[in-house]
C-alpha positions in Angstrom: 177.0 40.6 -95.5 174.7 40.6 -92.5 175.3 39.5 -89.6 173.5 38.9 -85.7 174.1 37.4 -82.1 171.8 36.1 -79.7 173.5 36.1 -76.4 172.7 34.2 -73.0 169.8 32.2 -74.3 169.4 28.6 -73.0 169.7 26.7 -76.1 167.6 23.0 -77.0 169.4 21.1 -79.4 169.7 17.5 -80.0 168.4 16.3 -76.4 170.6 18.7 -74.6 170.0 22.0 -72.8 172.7 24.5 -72.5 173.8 28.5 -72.1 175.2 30.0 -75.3 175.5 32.6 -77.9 174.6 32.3 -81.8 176.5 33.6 -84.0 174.4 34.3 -87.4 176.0 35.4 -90.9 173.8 36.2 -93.4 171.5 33.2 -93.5 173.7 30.5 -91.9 173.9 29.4 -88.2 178.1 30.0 -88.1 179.4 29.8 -84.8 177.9 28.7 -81.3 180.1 29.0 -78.5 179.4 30.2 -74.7 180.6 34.0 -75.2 181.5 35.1 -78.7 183.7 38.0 -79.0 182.5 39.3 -81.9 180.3 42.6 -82.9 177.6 41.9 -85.0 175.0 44.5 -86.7 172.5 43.4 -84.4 172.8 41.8 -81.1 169.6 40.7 -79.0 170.2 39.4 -75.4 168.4 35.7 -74.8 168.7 36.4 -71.2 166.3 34.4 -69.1 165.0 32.7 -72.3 164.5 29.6 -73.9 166.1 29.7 -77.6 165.1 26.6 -80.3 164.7 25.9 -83.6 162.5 27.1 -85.8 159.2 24.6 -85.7 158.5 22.7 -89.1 154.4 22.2 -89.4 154.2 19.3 -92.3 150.8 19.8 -92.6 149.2 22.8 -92.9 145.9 24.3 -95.2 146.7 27.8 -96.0 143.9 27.7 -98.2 145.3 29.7 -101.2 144.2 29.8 -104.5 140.3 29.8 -104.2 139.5 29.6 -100.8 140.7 33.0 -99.7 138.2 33.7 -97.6 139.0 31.7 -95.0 142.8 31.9 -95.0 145.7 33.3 -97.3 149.4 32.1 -97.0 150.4 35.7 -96.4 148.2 35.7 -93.5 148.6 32.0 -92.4 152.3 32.5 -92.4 152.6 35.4 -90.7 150.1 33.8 -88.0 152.9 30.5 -88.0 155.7 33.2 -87.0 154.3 34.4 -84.5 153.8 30.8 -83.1 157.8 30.1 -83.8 156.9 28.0 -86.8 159.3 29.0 -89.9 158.7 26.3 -92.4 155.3 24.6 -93.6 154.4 22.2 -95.7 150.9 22.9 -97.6 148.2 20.6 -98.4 146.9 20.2 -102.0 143.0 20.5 -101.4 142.7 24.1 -102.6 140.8 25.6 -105.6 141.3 24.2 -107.9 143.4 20.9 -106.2 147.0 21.1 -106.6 146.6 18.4 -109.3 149.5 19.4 -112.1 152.9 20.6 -112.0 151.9 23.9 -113.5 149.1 24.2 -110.2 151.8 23.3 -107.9 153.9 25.9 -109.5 151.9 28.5 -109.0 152.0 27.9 -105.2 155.4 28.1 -104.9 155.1 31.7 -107.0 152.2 33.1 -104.5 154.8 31.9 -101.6 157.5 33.2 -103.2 155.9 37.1 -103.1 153.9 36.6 -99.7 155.1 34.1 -97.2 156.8 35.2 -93.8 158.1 31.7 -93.5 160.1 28.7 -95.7 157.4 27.0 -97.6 156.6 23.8 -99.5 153.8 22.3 -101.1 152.5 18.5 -101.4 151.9 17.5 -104.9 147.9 16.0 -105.2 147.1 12.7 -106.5 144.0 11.8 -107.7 142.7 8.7 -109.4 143.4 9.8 -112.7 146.9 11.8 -112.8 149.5 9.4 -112.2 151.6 10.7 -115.1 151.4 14.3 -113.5 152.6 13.2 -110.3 155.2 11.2 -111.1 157.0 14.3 -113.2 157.5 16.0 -109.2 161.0 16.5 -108.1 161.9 14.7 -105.0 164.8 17.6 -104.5 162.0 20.8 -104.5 158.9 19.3 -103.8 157.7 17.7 -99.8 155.9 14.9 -101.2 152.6 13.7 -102.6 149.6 13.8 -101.0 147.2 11.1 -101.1 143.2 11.3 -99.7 141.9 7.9 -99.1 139.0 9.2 -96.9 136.9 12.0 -98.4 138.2 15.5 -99.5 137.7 18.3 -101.1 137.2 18.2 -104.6 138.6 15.6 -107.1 141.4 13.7 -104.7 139.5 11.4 -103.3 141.7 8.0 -104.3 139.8 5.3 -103.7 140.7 3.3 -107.2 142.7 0.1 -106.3 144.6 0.5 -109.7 145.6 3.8 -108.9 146.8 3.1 -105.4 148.7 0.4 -106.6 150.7 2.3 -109.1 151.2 5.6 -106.7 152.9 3.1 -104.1 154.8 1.2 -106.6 155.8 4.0 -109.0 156.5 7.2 -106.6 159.8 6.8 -105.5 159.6 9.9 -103.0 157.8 10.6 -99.7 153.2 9.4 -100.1 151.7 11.2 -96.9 148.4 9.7 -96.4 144.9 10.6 -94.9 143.2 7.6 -94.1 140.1 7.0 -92.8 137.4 4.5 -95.1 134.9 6.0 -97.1 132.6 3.3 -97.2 132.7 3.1 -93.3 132.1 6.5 -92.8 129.2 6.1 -95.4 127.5 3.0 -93.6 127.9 5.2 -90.2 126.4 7.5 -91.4 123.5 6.0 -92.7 123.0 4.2 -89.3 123.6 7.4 -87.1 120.9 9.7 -89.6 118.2 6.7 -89.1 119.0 6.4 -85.1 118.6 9.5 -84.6 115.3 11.6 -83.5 116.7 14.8 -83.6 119.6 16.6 -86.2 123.2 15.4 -86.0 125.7 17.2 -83.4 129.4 17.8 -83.1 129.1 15.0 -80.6 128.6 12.0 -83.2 131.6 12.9 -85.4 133.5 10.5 -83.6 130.8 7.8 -84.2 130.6 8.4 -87.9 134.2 9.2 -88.7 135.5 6.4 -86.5 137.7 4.1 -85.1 137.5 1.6 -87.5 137.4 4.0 -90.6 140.6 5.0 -89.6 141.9 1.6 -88.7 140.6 0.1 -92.3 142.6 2.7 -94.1 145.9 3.1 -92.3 146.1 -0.5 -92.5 145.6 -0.5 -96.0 148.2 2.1 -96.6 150.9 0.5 -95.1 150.0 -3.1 -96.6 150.6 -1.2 -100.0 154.0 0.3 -98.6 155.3 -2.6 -97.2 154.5 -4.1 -100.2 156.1 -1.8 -103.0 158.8 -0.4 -99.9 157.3 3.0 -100.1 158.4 5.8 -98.1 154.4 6.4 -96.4 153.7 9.2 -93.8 150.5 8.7 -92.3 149.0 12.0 -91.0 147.1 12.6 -87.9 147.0 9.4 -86.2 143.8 9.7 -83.8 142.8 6.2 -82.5 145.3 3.5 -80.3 144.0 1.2 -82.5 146.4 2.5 -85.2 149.3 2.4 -83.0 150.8 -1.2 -83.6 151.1 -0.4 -87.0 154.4 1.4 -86.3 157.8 1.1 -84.7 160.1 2.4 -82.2 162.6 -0.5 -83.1 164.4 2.0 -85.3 165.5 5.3 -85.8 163.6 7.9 -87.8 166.2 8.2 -90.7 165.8 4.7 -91.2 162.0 4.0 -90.9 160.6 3.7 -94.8 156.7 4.0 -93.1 155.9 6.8 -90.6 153.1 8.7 -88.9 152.4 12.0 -86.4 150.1 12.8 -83.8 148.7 16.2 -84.1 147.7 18.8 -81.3 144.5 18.6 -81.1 144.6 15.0 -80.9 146.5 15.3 -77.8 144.9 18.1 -76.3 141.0 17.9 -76.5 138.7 14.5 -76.4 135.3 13.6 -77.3 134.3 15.2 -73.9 135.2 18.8 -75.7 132.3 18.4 -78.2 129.7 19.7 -75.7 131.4 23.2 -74.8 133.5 23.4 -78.7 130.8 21.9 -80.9 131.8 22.1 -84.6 135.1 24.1 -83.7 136.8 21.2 -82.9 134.5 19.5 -85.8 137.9 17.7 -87.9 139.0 14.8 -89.8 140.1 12.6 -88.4 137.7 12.9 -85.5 138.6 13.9 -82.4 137.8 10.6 -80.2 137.4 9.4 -76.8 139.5 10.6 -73.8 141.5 6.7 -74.4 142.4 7.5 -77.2 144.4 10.9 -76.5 145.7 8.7 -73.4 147.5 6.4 -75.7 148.4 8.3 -78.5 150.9 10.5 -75.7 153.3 7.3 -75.0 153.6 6.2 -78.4 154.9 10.0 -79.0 157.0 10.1 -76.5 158.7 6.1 -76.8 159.0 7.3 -81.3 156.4 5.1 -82.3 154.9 8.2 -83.7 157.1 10.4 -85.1 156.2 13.9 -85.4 154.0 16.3 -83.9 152.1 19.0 -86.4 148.6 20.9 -86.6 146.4 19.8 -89.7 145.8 23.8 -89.4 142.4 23.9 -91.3 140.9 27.3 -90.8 137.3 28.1 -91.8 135.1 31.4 -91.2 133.0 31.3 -88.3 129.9 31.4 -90.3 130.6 28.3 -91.9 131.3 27.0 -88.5 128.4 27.9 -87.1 126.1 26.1 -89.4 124.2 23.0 -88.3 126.8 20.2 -87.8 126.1 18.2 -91.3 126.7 21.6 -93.0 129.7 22.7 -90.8 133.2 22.1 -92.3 135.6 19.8 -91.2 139.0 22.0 -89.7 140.3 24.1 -87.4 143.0 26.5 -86.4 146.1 26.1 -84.7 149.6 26.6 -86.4 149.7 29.8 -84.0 149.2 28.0 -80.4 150.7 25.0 -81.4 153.9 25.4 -79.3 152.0 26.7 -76.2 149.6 23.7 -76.4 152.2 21.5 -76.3 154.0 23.7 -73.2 151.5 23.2 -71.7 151.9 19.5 -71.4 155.1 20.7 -70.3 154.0 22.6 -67.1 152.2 19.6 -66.6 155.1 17.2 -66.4 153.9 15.1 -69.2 156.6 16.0 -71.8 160.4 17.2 -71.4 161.0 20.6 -73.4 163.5 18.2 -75.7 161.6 16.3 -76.5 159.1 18.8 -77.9 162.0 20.5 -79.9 162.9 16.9 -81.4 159.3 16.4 -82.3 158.4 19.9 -83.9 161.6 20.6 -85.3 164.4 17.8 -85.8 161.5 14.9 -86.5 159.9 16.4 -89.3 163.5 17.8 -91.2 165.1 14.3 -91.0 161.2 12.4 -91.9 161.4 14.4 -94.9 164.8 14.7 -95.7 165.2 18.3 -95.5 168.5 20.2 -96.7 170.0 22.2 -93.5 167.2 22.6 -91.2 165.6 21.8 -88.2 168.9 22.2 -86.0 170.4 24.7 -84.1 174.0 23.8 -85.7 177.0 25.7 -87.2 176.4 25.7 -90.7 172.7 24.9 -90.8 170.4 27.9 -92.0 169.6 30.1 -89.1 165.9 29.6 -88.6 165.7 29.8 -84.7 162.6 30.8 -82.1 163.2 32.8 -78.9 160.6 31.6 -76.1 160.0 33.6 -72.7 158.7 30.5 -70.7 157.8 33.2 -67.8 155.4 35.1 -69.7 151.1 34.4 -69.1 149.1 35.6 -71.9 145.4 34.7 -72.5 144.2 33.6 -76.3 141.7 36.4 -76.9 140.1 38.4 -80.1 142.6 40.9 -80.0 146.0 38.3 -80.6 144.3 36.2 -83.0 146.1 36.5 -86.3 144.3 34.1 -88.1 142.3 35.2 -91.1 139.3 33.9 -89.9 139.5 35.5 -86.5 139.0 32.7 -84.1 140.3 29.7 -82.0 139.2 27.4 -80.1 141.5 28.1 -77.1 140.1 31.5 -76.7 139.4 32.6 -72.8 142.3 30.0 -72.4 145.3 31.8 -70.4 149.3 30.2 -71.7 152.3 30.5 -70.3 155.2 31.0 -72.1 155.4 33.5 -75.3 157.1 33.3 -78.2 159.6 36.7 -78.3 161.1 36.2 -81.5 161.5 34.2 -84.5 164.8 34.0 -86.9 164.0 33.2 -90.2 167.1 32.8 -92.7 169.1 35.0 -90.5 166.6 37.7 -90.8 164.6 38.7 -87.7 160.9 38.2 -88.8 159.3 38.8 -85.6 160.3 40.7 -82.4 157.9 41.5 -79.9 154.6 42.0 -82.1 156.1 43.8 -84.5 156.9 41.6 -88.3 159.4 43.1 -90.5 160.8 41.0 -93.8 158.2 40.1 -95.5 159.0 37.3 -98.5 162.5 36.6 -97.1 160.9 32.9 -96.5 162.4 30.0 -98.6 161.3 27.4 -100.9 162.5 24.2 -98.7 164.9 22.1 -100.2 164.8 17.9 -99.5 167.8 15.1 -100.3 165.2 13.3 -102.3 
């Protein structure tokens, strides 16, 4: 038996704020109280500090098998700790695709050895392995993924057939990219023959656009409504999408929901000039309205979670000519301090960013004991010093492929330590535990 106390933090839990201690046996959260008179093997004082729970990224590209180049879930992960993320979800768009239980298995196996955080990974459907995806258990597995915008190799599912029987046949959790391939086709075309001079950053927007992503998040939910699937649509990025949602209910009841990710909120089309291709993503990053709206509907639950889309690429593939440059960028470190920084700006309430990033996506995808800062869930908790300035620079990158696009950008607010299963994974710089991440578990 192992056993810890935090003492004196300022706890966010369920809307409230409050002093208290945590008392942590092995790897369950088992008593909270506002002095606990008990010794522990290890104590660390919270004083001053902000204490949460661990943030849960459902969407993340850790790149691993076959595009280790760019990013590795050992490195990825450990990056995420540092950031106070201590579960991911991973998308299925690796080499090969995560297209058959014995692919997705071998995820969990890589994981198993090399994560510093709790991990689980999306199932991929294509158009032509409905049998293999409907074989995935609800109870281990996030959910399926499903590209109906253009992707890397075969999971682009664009066959009406096999939509049909992935909305009517998967009984768990479909997250969706959605933006229309034939749209961003036709844009194309037009934007190539318009212009007199090569493609920029600065037309993404225009090609990948508002009404590709409109076209196809409508369709998704038409299907879900339709065949009552439990949908997830990722990375909402226009207004136009909004009124395809509700506030009129709460989360655990909503069968169709979506999430607004950090870079949507945080830069615009008018970032393109100065960040080119690093903020090069799909969806696009749009027009400064755009960001505008999509902040209300996160904040009145018409959208429902807030995540990264973490898509790392080397900076030589970046820095190729825009039609060239991949689509992705990196952020499952800076996440929290991009969004604290909305909080020093009095746009968001620090409750609401812990609902968002930590209770929103547990109860969206049914998660077994996580996400709170309750007796009895599994201790996976983040210790924040909202006082301490630190500037994202080359030498506090952790990312595999070395860069950011918030670099020469000063945050305040630091994440001190992060709990992982009871364990403390990261204190001050230094990562100890390696591994002691878990395969999430989901009520199915």
């Amino acid at each position: 038996m192992s056993s810890l106390i935090i003492r004196n933090g300022v706890i966010f839990n369920r809307g409230k704020c409050f002093e208290s201690d945590i008392y942590i046996v092995n790897d369950r959260i088992e008593k909270i109280a506002p002095a606990i008179d008990i010794q522990a093997d290890r104590e660390i004082d919270a004083f001053g500090k902000w204490v949460i729970p661990g943030i849960i990224d459902d969407q993340v590209h850790f790149r691993e098998p076959g595009l280790t180049h760019k990013a590795d879930i050992e490195s990825e992960s450990r990056a995420a700790v540092a950031g106070g993320v201590t579960s991911f979800m991973e998308m299925p768009n690796t080499k090969p695709p995560t297209l058959t239980q014995e692919l997705l298995e071998q995820k969990y196996q890589i994981a198993a050895q090399h994560s510093w955080a709790n991990y689980s990974f999306f199932m991929g459907a294509s158009n032509d392995n409905i049998e293999e995806v409907l074989k995935t258990d609800a109870t281990k597995v996030c959910g399926i993924k499903v590209f109906m915008g253009s992707s890397t190799g075969n999971m682009l599912v664009d066959d009406e057939k096999a939509l049909e029987q992935l909305f009517s046949k998967v009984d768990m959790l479909i997250a969706t990219h959605c933006e229309d391939e034939k749209t961003i086709r036709e844009n194309l075309e037009i934007y190539t023959k318009k212009s007199l001079e090569k493609l920029t950053a600065e037309s993404h927007p225009l090609i990948r656009s508002i009404e590709a992503c409109l076209l196809s998040s409508s369709k998704a939910v038409a299907l879900a409504k339709k065949h009552n699937t439990r949908l997830h649509v990722l990375h909402i990025s226009t207004k136009d999408e909004l009124a395809l949602f509700t506030n009129k209910i709460p989360l655990k009841e909503k069968r169709i929901t979506a999430e607004a990710c950090v870079h949507h909120l945080y830069f615009t089309s008018k970032d393109y000039l100065h960040l080119g291709n690093q903020i090069k993503c799909n969806p696009a990053i749009k027009e400064p309205e755009h960001a505008a709206a999509l902040f209300p509907a996160l904040l009145d639950d018409t959208l429902d979670i807030i995540a990264t889309d973490h898509a790392p690429h080397t900076w030589q593939e970046k820095s190729l000519p825009y039609m060239e440059a991949p689509s992705g960028l990196p952020l499952v470190h800076h996440s929290l301090n991009m969004m604290l920084d909305f909080l020093w700006k009095g746009a968001i309430s620090m409750e609401k960013i812990v609902e968002k990033m930590c209770h929103a996506p547990a109860d969206c995808f049914r998660l077994v004991d996580r996400g709170y800062l309750d007796e009895g869930k599994f201790a996976d908790l983040v210790i924040i010093d909202p006082t301490r300035s630190w500037m994202v620079n080359k030498a506090n990158i952790l990312y595999k492929c070395a860069w950011s696009p918030l670099e020469g950008m000063r945050m305040k607010g630091k994440v001190t330590v992060t709990v992982i299963n009871g364990k403390v994974i990261y204190k001050d710089g230094v990562f100890d535990h390696q591994g002691c991440g878990q395969r999430l578990l989901f009520e199915g």
